[in-house]
C-alpha positions as CSV (number, residue, x, y, z in Angstrom):
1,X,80.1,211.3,60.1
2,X,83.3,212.8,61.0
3,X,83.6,216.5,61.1
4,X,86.7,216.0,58.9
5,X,85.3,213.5,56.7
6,X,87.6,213.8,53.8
7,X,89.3,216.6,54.6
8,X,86.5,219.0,54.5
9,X,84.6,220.2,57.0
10,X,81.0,218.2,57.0
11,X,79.3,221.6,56.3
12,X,81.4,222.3,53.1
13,X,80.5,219.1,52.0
14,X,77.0,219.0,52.2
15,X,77.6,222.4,50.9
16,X,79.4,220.8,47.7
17,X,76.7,218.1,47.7
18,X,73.9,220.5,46.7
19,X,76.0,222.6,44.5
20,X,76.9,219.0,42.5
21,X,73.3,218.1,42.7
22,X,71.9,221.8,41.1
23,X,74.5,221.3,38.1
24,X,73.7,217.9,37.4
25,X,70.8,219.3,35.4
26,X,72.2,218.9,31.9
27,X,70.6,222.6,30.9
28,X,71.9,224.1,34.3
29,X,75.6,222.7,33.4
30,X,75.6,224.2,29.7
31,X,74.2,227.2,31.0
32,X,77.5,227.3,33.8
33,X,79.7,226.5,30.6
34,X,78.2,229.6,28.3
35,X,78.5,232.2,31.6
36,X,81.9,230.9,32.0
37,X,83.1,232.1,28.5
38,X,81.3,235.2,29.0
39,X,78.4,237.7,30.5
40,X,75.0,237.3,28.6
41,X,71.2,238.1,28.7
42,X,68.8,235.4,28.2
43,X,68.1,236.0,25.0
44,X,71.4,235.6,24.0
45,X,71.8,232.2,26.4
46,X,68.5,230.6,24.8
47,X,69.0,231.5,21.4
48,X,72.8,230.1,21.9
49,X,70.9,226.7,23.9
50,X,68.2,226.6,21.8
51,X,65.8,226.2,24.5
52,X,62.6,228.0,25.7
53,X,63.2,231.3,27.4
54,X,60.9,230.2,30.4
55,X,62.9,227.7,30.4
56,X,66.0,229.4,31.0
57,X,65.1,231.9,33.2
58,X,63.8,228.7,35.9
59,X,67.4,227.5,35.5
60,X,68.5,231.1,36.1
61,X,66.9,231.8,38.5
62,X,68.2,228.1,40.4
63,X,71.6,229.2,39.9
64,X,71.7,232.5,41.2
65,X,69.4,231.8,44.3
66,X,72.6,229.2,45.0
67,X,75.1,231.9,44.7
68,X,76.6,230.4,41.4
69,X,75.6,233.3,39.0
70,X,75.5,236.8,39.5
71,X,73.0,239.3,37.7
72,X,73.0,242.9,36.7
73,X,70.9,245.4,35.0
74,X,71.8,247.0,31.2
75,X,69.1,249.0,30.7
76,X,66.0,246.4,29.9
77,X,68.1,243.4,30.0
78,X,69.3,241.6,33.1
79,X,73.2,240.3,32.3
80,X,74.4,237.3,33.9
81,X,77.8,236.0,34.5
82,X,79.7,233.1,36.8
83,X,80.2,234.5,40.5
84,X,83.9,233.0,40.5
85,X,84.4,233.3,44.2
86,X,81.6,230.8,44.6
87,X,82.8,228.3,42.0
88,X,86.5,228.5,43.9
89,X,84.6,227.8,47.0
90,X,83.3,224.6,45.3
91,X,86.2,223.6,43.5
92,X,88.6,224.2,46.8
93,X,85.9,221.7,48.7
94,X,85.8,219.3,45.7
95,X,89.5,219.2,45.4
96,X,89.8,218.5,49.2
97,X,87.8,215.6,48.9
98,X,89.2,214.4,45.8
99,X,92.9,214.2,46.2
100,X,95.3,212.9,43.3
């Protein structure tokens, strides 16, 4: 494949690739779509999702070992929001590849 291939660079795209792949998770996406609005707990996100707190935390915890969320500590709740360098990493790649 050439090192160029599309105007990125092959390791951004594989890069990309995996960061498409991880949010093609339909719970993974709304999650992205709920941190973008806003910080929250989980118990906030899977109240808001409707979904199983074990369940959210695994998607959590997929997300931010990917760099795509960051977390921080509020007393006894762990608040996560969007790392927005990361996702303007990804959508400089994307937009490389996927010109007008």
């Amino acid at each position: 494949m050439d090192k160029n291939c599309c105007g990125g660079k092959i390791v951004d795209i594989l890069d990309l690739r995996k960061f498409l792949k991880l949010i093609s998770d339909t719970n993974r996406l709304r999650i992205l779509c709920l941190l973008t609005k806003k910080e929250l707990c989980v118990c906030r996100i899977f109240e808001a999702l409707r979904l199983s707190q074990n369940l959210v935390s695994h998607h959590l915890a997929k997300l931010k070992e990917a760099g795509i969320l960051d977390e921080r500590k509020e007393g006894t709740f762990v608040i996560y929001s969007v790392n927005r360098k990361s996702l303007k990493r990804y959508k400089k790649i994307f937009n490389l590849i996927i010109k007008d």
